[in-house]
C-alpha positions as CSV (number, residue, x, y, z in Angstrom):
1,X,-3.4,-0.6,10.2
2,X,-5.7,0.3,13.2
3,X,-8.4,-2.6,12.1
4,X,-5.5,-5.0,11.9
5,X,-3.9,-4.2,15.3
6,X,-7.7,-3.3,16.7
7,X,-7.5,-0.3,17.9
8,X,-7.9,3.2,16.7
9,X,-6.4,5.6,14.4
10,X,-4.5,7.7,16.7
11,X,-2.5,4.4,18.4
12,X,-0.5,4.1,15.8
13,X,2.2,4.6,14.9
14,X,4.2,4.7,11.8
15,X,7.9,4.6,11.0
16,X,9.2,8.0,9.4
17,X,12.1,6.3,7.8
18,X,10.0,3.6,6.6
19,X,7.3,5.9,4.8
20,X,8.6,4.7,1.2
21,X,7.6,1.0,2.2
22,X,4.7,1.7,4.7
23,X,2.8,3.2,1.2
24,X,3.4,0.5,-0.3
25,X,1.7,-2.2,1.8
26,X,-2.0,-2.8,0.2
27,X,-3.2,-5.7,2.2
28,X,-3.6,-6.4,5.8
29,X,-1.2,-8.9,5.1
30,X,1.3,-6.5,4.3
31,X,0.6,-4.8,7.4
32,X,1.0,-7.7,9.5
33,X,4.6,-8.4,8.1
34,X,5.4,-4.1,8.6
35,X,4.4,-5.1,12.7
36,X,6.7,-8.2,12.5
37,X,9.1,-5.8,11.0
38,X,8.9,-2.7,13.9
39,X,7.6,-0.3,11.1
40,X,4.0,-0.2,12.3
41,X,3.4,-0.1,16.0
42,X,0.5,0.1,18.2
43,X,0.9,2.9,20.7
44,X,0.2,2.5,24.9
45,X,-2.9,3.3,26.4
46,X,-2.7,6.8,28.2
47,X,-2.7,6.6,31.6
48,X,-5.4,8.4,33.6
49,X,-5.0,8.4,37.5
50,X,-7.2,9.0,39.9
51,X,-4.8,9.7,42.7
52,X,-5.8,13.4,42.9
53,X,-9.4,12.5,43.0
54,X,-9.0,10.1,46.3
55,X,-6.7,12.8,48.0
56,X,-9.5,15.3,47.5
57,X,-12.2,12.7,48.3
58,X,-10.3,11.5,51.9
59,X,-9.8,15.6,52.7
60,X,-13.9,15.8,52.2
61,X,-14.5,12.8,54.5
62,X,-12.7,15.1,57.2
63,X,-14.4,18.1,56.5
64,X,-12.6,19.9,54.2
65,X,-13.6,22.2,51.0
66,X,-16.7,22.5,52.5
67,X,-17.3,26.0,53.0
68,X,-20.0,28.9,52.1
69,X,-18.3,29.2,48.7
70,X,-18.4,25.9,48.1
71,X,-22.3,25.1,48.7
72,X,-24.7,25.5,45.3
73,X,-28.1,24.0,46.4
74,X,-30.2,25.4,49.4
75,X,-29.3,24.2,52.9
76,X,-32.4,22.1,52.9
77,X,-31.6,20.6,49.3
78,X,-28.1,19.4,51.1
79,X,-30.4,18.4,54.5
80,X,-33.8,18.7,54.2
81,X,-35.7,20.2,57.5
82,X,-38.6,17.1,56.9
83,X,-35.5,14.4,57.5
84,X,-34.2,16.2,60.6
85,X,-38.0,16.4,61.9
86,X,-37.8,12.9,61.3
87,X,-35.1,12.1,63.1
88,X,-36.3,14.0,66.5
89,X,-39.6,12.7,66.3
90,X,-38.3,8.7,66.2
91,X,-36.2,10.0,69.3
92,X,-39.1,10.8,71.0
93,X,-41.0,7.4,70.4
């Protein structure tokens, strides 16, 4: 049934009620007709938001979970010291 309503095993669905006939059905055919019919039914996709990832991403962009606990790499991994020299030294040109 998946093949014939292309998509995977556990999107379907299949009538309880209907088991005696479902077995019966040997050809995609067959399987066609038990969709016509309501016995066979390809389930929704799952939904997956992101909302919680974009409220946590706009509370970083103000400065938020950002503290000691927070930090794995070195300070100079997360801003190197060469970069900030950098930055001085094109001031001063």
């Amino acid at each position: 049934a998946a093949s014939v309503l292309k998509c995977g095993k556990r999107k379907i669905w299949l009538d309880p009620n209907e088991v005696q006939e479902i077995s019966l059905a040997n050809s995609r055919q067959n399987i066609r007709k038990l969709e016509k019919d309501g016995y066979v039914i390809r389930k929704p996709t799952k939904i997956h938001s992101r909302s919680r990832v974009h409220r946590r991403q706009e509370a970083k962009a103000k400065g938020r979970h950002t503290g000691h606990g927070k930090r794995k790499g070195t300070a100079n991994a997360r801003m190197p010291v060469k970069v900030l020299w950098m930055r001085r030294m094109r001031v001063l040109r």
